[in-house]
N, C-alpha and C positions, 0 to 999 in steps of 0.2 A: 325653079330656075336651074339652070346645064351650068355644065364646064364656060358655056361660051355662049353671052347674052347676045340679042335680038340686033343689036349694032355690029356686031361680030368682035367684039372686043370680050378677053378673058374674065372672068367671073371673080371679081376679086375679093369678093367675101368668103365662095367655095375655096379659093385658093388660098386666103389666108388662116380659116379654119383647118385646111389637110397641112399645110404647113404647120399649123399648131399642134395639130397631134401628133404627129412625126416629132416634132419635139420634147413634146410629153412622153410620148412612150420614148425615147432615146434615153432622156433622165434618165427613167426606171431602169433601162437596161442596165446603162453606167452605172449606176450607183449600186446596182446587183451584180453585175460581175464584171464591173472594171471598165476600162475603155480598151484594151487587147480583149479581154475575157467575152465582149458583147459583141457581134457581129450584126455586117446588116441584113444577111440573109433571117438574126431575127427578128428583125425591125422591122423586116417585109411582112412576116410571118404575124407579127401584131396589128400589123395598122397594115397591111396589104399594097397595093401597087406595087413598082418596080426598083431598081437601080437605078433608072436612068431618072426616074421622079425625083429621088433621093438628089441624085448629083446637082439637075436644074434647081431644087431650093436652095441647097449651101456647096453647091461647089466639089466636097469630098468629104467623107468619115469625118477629116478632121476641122473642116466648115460644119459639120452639124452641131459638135463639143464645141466651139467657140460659141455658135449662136443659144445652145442648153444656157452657160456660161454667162453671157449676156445678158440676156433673161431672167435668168433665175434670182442674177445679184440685182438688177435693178426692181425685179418684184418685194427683193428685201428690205430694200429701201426707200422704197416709195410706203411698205408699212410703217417704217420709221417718221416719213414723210407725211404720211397722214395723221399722227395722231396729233391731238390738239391741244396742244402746249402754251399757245397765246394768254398773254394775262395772267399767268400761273405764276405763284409765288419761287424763286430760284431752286431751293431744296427741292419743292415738290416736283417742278417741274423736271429734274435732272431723278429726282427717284421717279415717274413716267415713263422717261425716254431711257434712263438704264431698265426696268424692268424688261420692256418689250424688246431692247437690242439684246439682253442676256438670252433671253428665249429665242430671240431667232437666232444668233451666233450660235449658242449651246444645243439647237435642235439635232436632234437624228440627220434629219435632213441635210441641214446648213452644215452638220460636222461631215460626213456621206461627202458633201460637194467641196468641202476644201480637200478632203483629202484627194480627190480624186484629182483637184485642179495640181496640188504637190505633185503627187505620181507622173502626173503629165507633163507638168513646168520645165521636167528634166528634155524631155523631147522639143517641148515648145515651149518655148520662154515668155510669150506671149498671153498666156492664158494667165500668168500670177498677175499681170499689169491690167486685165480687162475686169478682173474680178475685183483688184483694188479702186478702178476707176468709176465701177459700175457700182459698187456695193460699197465698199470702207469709204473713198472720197466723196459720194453723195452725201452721205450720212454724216460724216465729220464738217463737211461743206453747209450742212444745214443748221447744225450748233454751234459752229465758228460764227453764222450770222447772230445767230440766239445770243448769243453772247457777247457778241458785239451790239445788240442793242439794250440789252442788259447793262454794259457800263456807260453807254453814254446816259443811261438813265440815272446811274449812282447806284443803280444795287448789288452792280458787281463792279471789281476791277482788276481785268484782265487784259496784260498788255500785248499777248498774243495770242487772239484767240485760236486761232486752227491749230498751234499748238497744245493749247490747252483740251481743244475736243478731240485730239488725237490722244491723249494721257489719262479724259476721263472714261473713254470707251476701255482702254488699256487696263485702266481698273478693274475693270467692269469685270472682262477678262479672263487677265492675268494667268492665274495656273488653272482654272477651269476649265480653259481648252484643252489642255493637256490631260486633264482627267478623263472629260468627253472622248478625249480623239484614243486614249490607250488601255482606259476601267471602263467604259461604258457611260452611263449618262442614270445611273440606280441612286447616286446620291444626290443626284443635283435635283432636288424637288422645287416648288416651287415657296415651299417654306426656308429651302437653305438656299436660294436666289435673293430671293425677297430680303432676305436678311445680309448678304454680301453687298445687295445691291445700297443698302441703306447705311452699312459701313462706308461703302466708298465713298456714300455723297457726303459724308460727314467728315472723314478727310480734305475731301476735294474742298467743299466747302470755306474750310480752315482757312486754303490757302488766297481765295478770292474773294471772299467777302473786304466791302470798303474800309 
């Protein structure tokens, strides 16, 4: 099939697929040399067509970072989203969902894309609010429910949840970001995750068990 099916109507599989890769390849750029540092003449140069393609999917340079942005955090947390927690005894289930949020918070990747949403925040104030809405509030949004039906069961009690999945992620955490985002990511193996991860639940625990 063309650009332009047999009805005369546009091709909205083609065009959703060149929209994705324009996206894809922008990532890369970003997070390789910045959002000043990447231009779209190389963006042309990876994925090919024009300027004016660029403009029609987002608008402008900074419609593309917004949509990378979008994206990328709600792909994070729909990983969070899919793993399967249901029927899971509380500890266990809370070391689950901390190991796999550690790893993607703590990734190359996922630290690459805050930094670059900071950098930017300064110009557009917009981009910190879509990243927490797309990525941190899904995610806290789905163990505030967790939790909420965990105490009306009796095996936990937790008088605010969204609060509380907002402190347990915050564990999870804590100075590990920091380390990621200014030494690099050499210590954080997945033996010294695994092992934060199973501190925190055991704190956290303390404070909600009935």
């Amino acid at each position: 099939m063309g650009l332009i099916e047999a009805n005369g109507r546009p091709n909205t599989t083609i065009e959703n697929d060149r929209r994705q890769q324009i996206i894809d390849a922008a990532n890369d750029l970003f997070l390789e040399f910045g959002y000043e540092g990447a231009t779209l003449d190389m963006l042309i140069e990876r994925t090919g067509g024009s300027r004016r393609a660029i403009y029609n999917y987002f608008g402008s340079k900074e419609g593309l970072l917004k949509a990378i942005v979008t994206e990328r955090c709600l792909c994070l947390a729909q990983e969070v989203e899919a793993l399967s927690i249901e029927g899971l005894e509380p500890r266990e289930m809370l070391q689950k969902l901390g190991l796999t949020a550690a790893h993607i918070i703590l990734s190359p990747q996922g630290v690459k894309l805050f930094r670059l949403v900071v950098q930017e925040s300064v110009r557009n104030p917009h981009l910190g609010r879509l990243m927490y809405e797309n990525g941190i509030a899904v995610s806290q949004g789905m163990l505030a429910k967790h939790f909420e039906r965990e105490t009306r069961a009796g095996r936990l009690n937790i008088a605010y949840p969204e609060e509380a999945a907002g402190m347990f992620f915050n564990m999870i955490k804590g100075d590990l970001h920091f380390i990621a985002l200014f030494w690099g990511h050499e210590q954080l193996t997945d033996e010294f995750l695994k092992g934060r991860v199973d501190r925190s639940v055991e704190v956290f625990m303390h404070g909600v068990l009935p």
